[in-house]
C-alpha positions in Angstrom: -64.4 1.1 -66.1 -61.2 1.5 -68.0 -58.1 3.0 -68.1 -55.7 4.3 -70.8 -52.4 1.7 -70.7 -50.1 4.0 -70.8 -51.8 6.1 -67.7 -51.8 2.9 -65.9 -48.4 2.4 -66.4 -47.3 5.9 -65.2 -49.5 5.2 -62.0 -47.9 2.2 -61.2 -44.6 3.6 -61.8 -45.3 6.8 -59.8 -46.8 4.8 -56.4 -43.7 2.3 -57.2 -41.0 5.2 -56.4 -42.7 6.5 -53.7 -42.5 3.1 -51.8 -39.7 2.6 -49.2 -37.0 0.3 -50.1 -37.1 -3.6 -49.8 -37.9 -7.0 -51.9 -38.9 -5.5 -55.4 -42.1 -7.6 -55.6 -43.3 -6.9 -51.9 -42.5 -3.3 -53.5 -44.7 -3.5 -56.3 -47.0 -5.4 -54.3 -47.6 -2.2 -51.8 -47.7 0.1 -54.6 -51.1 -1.7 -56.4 -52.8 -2.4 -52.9 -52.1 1.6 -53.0 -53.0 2.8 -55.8 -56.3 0.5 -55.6 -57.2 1.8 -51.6 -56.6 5.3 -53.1 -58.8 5.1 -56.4 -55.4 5.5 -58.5 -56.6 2.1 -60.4 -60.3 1.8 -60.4 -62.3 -1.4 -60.2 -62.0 -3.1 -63.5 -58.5 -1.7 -64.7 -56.4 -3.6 -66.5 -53.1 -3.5 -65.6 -50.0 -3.9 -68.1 -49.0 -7.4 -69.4 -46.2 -8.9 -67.2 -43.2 -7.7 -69.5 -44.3 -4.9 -70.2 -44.5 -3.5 -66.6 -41.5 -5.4 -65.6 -39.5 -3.4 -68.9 -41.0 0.0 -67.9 -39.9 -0.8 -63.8 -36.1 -2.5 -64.7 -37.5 -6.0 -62.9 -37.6 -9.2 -63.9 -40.7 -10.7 -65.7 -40.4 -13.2 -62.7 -40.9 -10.9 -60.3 -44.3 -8.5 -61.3 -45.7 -12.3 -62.4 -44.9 -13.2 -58.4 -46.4 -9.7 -56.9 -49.7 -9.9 -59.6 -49.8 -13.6 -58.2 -49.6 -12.2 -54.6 -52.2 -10.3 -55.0 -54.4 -12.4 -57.3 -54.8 -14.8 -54.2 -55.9 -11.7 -52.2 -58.4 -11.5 -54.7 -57.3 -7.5 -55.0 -56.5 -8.8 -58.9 -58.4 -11.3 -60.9 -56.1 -13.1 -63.5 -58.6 -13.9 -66.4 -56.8 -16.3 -69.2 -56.4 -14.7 -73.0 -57.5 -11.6 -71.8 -55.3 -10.2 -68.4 -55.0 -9.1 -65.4 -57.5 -6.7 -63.8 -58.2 -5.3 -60.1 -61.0 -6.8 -59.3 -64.5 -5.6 -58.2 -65.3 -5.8 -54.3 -68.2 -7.6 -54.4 -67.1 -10.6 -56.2 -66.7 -13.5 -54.6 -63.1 -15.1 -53.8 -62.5 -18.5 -55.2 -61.6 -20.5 -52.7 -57.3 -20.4 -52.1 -57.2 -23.8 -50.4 -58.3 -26.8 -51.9 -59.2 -29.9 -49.8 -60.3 -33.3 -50.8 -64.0 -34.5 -49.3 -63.6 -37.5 -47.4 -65.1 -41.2 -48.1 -68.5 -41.7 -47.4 -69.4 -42.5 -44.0 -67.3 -39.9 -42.1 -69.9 -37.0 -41.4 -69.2 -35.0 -43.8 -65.7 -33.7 -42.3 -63.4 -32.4 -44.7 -60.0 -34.5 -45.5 -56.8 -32.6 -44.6 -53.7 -35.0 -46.0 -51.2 -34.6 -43.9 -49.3 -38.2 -45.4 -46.8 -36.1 -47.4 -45.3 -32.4 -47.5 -47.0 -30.2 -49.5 -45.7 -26.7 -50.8 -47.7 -23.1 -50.5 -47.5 -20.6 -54.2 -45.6 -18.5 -52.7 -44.4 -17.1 -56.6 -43.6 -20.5 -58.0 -46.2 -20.8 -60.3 -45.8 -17.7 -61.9 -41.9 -18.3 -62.0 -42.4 -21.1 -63.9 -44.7 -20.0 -66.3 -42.2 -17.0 -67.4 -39.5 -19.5 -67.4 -41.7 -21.5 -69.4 -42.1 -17.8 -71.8 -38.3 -17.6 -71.6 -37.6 -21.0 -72.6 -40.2 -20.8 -75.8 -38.7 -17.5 -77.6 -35.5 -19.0 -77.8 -34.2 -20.4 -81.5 -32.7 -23.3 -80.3 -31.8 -26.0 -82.8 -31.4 -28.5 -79.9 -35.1 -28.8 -79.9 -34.3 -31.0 -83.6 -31.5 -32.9 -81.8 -30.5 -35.8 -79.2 -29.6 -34.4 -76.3 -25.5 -34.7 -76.0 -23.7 -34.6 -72.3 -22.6 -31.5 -73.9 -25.9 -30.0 -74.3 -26.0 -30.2 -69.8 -23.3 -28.3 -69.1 -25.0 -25.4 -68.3 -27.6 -26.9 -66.3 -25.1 -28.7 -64.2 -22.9 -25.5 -63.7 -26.4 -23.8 -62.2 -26.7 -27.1 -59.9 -23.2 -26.7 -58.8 -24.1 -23.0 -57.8 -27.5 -23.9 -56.8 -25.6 -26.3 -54.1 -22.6 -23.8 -53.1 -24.1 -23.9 -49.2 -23.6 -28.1 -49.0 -20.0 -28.9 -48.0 -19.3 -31.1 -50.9 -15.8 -31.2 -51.4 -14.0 -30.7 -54.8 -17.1 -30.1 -57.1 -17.4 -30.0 -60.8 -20.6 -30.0 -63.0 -19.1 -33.1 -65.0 -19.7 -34.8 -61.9 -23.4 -34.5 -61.7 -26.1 -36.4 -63.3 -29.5 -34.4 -63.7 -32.0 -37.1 -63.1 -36.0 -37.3 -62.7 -36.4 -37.0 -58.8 -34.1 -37.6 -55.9 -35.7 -41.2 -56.7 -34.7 -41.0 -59.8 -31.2 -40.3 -58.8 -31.0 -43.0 -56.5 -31.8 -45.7 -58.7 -29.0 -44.4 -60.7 -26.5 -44.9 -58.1 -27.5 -47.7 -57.7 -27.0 -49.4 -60.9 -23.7 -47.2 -60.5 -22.5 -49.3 -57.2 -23.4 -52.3 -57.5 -22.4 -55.6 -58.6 -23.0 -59.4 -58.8 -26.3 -61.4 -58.8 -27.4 -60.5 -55.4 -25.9 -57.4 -53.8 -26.3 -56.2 -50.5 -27.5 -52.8 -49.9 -27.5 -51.3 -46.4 -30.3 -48.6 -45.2 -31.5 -47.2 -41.8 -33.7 -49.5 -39.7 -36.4 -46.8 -39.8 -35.4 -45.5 -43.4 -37.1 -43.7 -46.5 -39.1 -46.1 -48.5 -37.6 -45.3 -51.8 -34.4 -47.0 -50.8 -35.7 -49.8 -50.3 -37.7 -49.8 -53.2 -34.9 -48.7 -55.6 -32.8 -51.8 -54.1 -35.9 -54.2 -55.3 -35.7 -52.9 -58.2 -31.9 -54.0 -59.0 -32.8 -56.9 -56.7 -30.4 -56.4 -54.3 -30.8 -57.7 -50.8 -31.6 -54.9 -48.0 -29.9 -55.6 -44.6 -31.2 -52.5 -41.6 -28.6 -51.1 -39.8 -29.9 -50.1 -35.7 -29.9 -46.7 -35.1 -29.9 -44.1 -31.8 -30.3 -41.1 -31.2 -27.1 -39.7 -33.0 -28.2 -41.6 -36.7 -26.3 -45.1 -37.3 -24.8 -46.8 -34.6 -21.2 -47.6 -35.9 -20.4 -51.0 -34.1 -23.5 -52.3 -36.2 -22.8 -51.0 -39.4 -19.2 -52.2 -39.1 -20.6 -55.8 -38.3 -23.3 -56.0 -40.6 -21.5 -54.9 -43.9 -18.4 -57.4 -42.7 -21.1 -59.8 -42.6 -23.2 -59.3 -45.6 -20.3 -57.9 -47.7 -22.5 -54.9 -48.3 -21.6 -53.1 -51.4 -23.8 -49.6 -50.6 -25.3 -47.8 -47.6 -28.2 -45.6 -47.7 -28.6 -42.6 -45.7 -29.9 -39.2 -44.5 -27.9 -38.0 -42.2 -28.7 -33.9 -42.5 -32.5 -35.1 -42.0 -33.6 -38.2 -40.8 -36.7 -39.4 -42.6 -39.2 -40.2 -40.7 -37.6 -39.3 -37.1 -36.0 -35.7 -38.3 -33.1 -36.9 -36.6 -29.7 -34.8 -37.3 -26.5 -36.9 -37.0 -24.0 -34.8 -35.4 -20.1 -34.2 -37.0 -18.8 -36.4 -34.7 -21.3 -39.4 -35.8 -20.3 -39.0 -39.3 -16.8 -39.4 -39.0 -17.4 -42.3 -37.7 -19.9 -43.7 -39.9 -17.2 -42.5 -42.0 -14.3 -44.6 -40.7 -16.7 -47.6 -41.1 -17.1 -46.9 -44.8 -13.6 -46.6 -45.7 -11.8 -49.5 -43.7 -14.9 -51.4 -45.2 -14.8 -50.4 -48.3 -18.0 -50.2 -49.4 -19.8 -47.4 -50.5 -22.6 -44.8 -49.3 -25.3 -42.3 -50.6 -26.3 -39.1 -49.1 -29.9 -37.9 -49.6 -30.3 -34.4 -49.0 -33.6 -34.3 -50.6 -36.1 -33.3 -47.8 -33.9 -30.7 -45.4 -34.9 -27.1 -45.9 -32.2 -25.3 -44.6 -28.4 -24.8 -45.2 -26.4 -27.6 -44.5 -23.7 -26.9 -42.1 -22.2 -30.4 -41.4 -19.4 -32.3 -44.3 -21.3 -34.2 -46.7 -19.7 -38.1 -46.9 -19.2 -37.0 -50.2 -16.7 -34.6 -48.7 -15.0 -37.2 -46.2 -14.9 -40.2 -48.3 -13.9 -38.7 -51.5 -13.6 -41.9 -53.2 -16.8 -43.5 -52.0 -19.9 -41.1 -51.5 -22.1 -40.2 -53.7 -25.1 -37.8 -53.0 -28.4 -37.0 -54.2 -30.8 -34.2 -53.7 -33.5 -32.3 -55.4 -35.8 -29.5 -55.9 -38.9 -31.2 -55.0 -39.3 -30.0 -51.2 -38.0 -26.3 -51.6 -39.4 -25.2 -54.8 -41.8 -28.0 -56.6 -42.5 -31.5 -57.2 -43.9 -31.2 -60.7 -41.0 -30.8 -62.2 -39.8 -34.1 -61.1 -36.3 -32.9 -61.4 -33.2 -33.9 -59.3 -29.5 -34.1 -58.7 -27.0 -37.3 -58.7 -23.7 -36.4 -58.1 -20.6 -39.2 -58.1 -17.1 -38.9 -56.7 -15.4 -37.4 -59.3 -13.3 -40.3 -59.8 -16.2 -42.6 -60.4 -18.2 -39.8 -62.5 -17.7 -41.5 -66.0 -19.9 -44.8 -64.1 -22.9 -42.7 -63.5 -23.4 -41.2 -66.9 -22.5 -44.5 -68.3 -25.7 -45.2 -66.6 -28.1 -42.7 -67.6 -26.6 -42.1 -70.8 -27.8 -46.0 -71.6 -31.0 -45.8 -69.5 -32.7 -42.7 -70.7 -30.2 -40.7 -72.3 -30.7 -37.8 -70.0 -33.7 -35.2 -69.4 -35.3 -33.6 -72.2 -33.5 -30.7 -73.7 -36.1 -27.7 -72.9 -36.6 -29.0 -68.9 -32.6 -29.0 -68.8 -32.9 -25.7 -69.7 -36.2 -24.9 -67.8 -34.3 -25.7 -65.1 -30.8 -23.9 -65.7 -33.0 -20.9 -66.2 -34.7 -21.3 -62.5 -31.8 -22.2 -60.9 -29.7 -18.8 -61.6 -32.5 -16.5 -60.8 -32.5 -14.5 -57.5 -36.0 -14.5 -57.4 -36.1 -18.5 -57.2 -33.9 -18.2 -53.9 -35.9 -15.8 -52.5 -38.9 -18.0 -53.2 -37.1 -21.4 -51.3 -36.2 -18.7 -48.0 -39.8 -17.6 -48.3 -41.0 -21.4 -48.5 -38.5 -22.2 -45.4 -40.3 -19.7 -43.5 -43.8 -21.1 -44.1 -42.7 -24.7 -43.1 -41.1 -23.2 -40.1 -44.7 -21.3 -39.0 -46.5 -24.7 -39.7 -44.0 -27.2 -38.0 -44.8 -24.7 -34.6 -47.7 -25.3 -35.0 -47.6 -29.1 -34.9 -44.8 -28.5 -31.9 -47.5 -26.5 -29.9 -50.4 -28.5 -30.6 -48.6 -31.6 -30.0 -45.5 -30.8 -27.3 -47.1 -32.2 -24.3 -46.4 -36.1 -26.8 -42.8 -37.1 -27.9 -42.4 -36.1 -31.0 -39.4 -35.5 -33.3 -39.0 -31.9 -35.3 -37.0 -29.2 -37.0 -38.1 -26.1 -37.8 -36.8 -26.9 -41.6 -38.2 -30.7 -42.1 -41.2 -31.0 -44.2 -42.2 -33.1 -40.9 -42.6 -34.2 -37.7 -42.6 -37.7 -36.1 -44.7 -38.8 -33.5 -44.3 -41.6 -31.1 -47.3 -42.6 -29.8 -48.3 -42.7 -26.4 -49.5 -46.2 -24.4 -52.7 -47.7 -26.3 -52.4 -46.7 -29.5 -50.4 -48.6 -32.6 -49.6 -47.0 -35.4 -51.8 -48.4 -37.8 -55.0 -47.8 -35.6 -54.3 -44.1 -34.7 -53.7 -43.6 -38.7 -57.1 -45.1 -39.3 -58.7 -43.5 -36.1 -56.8 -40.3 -37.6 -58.6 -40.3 -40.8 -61.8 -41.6 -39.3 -61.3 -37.6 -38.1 -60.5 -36.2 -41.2 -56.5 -36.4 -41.3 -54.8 -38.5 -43.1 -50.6 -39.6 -41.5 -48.3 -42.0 -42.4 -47.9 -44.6 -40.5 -44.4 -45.8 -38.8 -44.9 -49.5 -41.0 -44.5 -47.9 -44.5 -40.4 -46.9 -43.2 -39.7 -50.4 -41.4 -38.5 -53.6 -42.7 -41.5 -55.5 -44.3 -40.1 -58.0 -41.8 -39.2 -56.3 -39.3 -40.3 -54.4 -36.1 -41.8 -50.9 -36.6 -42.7 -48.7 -33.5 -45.7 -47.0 -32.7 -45.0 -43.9 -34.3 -46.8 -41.9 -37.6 -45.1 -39.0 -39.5 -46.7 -36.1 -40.2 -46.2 -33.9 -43.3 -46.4 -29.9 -42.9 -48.9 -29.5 -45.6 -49.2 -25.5 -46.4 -51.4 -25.8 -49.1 -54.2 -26.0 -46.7 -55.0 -22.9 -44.5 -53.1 -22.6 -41.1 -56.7 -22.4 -39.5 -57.2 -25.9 -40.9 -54.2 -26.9 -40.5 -54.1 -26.4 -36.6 -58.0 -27.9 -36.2 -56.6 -31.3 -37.7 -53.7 -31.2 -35.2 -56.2 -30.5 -32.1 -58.3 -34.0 -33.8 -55.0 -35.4 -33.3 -54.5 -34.2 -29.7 -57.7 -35.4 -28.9 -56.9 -38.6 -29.5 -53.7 -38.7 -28.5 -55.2 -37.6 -24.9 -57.4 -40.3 -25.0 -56.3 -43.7 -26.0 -58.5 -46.9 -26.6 -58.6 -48.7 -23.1 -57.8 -52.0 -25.0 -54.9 -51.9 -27.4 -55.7 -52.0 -31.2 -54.5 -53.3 -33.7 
């Protein structure tokens, strides 16, 4: 049944005012589920278009996209392409909101839950990104005809330098970054940055992110571990091994540990610090995959002449995008565009500006505190289902790491894992191909799956973790 538009709108706009005060789309949100419970808007209404609503209500586009989107997954609206929104008619049948992946043959059927990376929830992205996308198209821009200049950044950078006011940085301008595709993406870059001479050593963690190694093969440079404990990098061996090696670049993440979510404490750092600077050598922060606000000095801070730093957007708003932050000292800045500049030239024009637009929006900060609180819910899960083990957490890593108990090696319990339906990463893929790795697997906080789910993979886990093989495997 249908509805004039203009009624609609003076509906909406009526059970809008009479909601209390709070976020604007949780607002808007209330007022539909209202005006649908009361039989304000009927089954089939249409509701406005997007901009429309959000002219008439003095919000953002962003915004009524995020609470029709809210609602959508509810199934209170259904979305129909070319045609609009509408609420939606009680017996029709939800689609399903979580998507998993069947498992290979041979496994009874049981459903695959892949927990071998971090994995965001919608909690308004999508449709943030689509009316950036409707922002980005009605503007006359004559770039779009034109090689992108460093010029043509500037005012992406200056939205990363706000974007990153909560990360003590030090002195911080926006001709210091380099916007570049992925936290990966930016660590190759340093990279070719740093380093010099046929065969350059670069330093990283003994248990360590993969993509530094990697990105060191990839400029063939030789990769040296450094020990750890419990604090991060044990100083006296970093000292040692870069006067050894005559390391040029150490590798780092201090804020998070990946794969241990270990924090290194202040004290740590200015010492690791110390290290760097009577060694001269340099070292790169990544900051990609902590969730929260950083609270410690960056190196880039301490060692103003020697760290560089690298981040990204990939864990707190998207990974499709593929977008991410290099940032030099500001004495070595012209070396890292030197780089890009020659490699790629820099991002594409409308993604630069995709980007800028996402970046100064308050809606896209409210979206990264809502996805910090939906990590947080999962990782207690994981901490309850799994606290009797040793494992390592924070309530804003993407992950938790799990040491395994006698019996079990990492590469059987991943493979017993998924023989259960759940899919981990095992402690191998962080170690030196060489080198010793411990019987540990991470596991990412994957919220695109339902917290139901979720928490039935973890008690597969348990129950294998309660009972391990009487003979070790291997």
């Amino acid at each position: 049944m249908g509805v004039e538009k203009n009624i609609v709108t003076d509906t909406i706009s009526a059970l809008f005012e009479e909601q209390p005060e709070g976020p604007k789309y949780r607002v808007l949100s209330s007022a539909l589920r209202r005006g649908i419970d009361q039989g304000h808007l009927p089954e089939g209404t249409r509701l406005p278009p997007v901009r429309d609503l959000a002219w008439r209500l003095g919000m953002t586009p962003g915004t009524v996209a995020r609470a029709y989107t809210l609602l959508t997954d509810e199934n209170v609206l259904t979305a129909e392409v070319g045609r609009g929104t509408f609420v939606s008619y009680k017996d029709e049948e939800r689609p399903p909101l979580y998507i998993t992946r069947p498992m290979t043959p041979g496994t009874d059927g049981i459903e695959m839950v892949n927990l071998f990376t971090a994995r965001l929830p919608d909690l308004g992205q999508i449709a943030l990104i689509n009316d950036g996308f409707r922002r980005l198209a009605e503007r006359p821009d004559r770039a779009l005809l034109d090689y992108p200049t460093a010029s043509s950044f500037a005012a992406t950078r200056q939205a990363v330098v706000d974007w990153l006011d909560h990360v003590p940085l030090g002195s911080l301008q926006h001709e210091d970054i380099v916007l570049s595709h992925g936290a990966q993406s930016g660590i190759s870059l340093v990279m070719q940055a740093v380093l010099r001479g046929r065969r350059p050593v670069v330093l990283v963690e003994e248990l360590a992110y993969p993509g530094f190694r990697r990105a060191a093969e990839l400029v063939r440079a030789e990769i040296v571990s450094v020990p750890m404990d419990e604090d991060g990098i044990v100083p006296s061996a970093l000292a040692e091994l870069a006067h050894r090696h005559e390391a040029q670049l150490l590798c780092t993440s201090p804020e998070l540990h990946n794969p241990t979510a270990l924090v290194t404490p202040p004290k740590r750092r200015h010492e690791i610090a110390d290290v760097v600077r009577r060694g001269g050598f340099d070292i790169l922060e990544d900051d990609s995959t902590f969730l929260g606000e950083t609270r410690s000095e960056s190196y880039r801070a301490l060692l103003p002449e020697h760290g560089w730093f690298v981040s990204s957007i990939s864990k707190t708003l998207t990974p499709a995008l593929r977008v991410g932050f290099a940032i030099a000292p500001q004495s070595r800045r012209s070396e890292l565009r030197r780089v890009a500049e020659n490699g790629f030239f820099g991002l594409a024009k409308p993604l630069a500006d995709l980007i800028g637009d996402l970046l100064t929006r308050d809606e896209t900060r409210e979206i990264v505190r809502s996805v910090r609180r939906r990590n947080a819910v999962y990782v207690r899960a994981a901490v309850n289902a799994l606290g009797g083990h040793d494992i390592g957490w924070h309530e804003e890593a993407p992950f938790v790491w799990l040491r395994l108990p006698s019996g079990w090696r990492a590469a059987a319990f991943s493979r017993a894992a998924e023989a259960q339906g759940v899919q981990l990463r095992p402690a191998e893929e962080f170690s030196p191909r060489n080198g010793f790795a411990p019987h540990a697997v991470r596991i990412g906080m994957n919220a695109q799956v339902a917290l139901s789910d979720f928490e039935a993979a973890l008690g597969r886990l348990r129950r294998l973790l309660d009972n391990p093989p009487e003979q070790i495997l291997v």
